[in-house]
N, C-alpha and C positions, 0 to 999 in steps of 0.2 A: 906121539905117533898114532895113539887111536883116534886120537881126534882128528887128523890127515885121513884115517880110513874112513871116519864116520862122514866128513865133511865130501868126499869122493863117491860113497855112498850116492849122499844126497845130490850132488850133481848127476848123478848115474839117474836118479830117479825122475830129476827135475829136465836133461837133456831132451828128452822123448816128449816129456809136454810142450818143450818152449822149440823144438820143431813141428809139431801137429801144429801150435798156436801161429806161430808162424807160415807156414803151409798152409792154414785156414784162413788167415788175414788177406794174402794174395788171391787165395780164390776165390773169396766172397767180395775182395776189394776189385780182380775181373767181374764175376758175375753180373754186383752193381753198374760197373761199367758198362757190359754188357747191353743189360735190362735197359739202362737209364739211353743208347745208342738204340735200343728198340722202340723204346718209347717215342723220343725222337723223330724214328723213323714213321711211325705210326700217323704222326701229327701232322708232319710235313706233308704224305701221304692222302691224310684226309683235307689240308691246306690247298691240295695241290689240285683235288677234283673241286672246292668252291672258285679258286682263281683261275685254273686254265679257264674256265667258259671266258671271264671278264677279260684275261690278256688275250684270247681270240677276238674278242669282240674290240679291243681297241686295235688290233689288227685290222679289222675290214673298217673301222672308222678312219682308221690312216688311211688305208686305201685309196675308200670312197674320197677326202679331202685329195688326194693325189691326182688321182684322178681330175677333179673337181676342178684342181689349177692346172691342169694340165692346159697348156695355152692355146691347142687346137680346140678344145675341148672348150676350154671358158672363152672365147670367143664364140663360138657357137652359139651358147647359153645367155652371155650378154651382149646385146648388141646395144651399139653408140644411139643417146637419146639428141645429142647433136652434131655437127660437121666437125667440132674443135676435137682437134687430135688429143690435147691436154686435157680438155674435159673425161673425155673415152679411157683417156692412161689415167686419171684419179680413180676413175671408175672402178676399173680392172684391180687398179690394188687394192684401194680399198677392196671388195669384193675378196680376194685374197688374204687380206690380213684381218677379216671377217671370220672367214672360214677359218683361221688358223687359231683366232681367238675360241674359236666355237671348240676346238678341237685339243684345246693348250693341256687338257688335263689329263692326255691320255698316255702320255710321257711317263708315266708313274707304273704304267703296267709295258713298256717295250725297253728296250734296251739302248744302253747313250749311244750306243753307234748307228741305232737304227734312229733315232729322235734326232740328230745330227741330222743325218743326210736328211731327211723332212725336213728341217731347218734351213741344210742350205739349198735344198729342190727349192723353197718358195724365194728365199733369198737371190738366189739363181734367176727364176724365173722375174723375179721382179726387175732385176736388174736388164733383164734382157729388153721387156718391154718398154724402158725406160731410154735404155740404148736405142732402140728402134725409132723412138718419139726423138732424138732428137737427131736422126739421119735428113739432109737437108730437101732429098728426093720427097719424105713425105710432108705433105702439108695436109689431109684432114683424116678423120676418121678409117674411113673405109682403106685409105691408102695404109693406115696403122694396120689395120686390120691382114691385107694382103701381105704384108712384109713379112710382118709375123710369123703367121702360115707357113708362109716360102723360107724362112729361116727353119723351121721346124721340118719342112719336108725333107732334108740335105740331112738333118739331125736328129740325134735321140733328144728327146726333151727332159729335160730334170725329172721332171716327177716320175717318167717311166723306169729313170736308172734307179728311182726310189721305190719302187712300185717293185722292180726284181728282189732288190735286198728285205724286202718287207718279206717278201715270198719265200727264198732263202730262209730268211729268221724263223719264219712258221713252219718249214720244214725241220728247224733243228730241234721245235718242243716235242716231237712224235718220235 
């Protein structure tokens, strides 16, 4: 029986430390937590002033290519070195899948839904001039050339519906 009391005792004595130890465990195992969600925060934070400039600037580099192919636009810019309708549509794509090579690595800083639609604005646009080239109305250059145009004036052209979402996206880093 006294050894029931003594052993009661020492639970009595031991109760109070093995909640403080335990009540210390939790708080210093939040704290850590904590600390370690601060840190964290910190890094991403200073992460996040060296990358926004570069995912800005692959922003107006899309742009600019969107622009670029835009079909009013690169018609303008390049004009047919002969009559052949075919020759002019080689031209025009290549010149397009030029720029898009120039531009392939900027995908790394925007987002897949906005790298998409620049994928299929060019795909788009390619396909369009392509269609155009083999309408039986045109037979040379220039005639490509006006079609085109007049397709586009009825319509938004790809690149511009790409050109919004671009715009969009850069509104939602601010």
């Amino acid at each position: 029986m006294e050894e029931a009391i003594q052993i009661i005792n020492y639970v009595a004595y031991l109760l109070p430390a093995i909640v403080v130890g335990i009540v210390a465990y939790y708080f210093f195992k939040g704290h850590t937590a904590n600390e370690e969600g601060r840190r964290r925060y910190l890094v991403q934070k200073e992460a996040q002033k060296q990358v926004l400039p570069l995912r800005l600037q692959a922003y107006e580099r899309i742009t600019l290519y969107l622009e670029r192919i835009d079909p009013t636009k690169l018609l303008v810019r390049i004009k047919p070195f002969s009559d052949s309708k075919e020759d002019y549509e080689t031209l025009l794509i290549q010149t397009i899948e030029q720029e898009y090579e120039h531009n392939l690595t900027q995908q790394i800083y925007v987002s897949s839904e906005c790298w998409n639609l620049v994928v299929a604005a060019k795909s788009t646009t390619i396909h369009i001039i392509r269609q155009v080239t083999t309408q039986d109305d045109v037979d040379n250059a220039d005639k490509l050339r006006q079609q085109i145009v007049q397709g586009f004036m009825e319509d938004t052209s790809p690149s511009q519906k790409a050109i919004a979402y671009v715009k969009s996206e850069v509104l939602e880093l601010f």
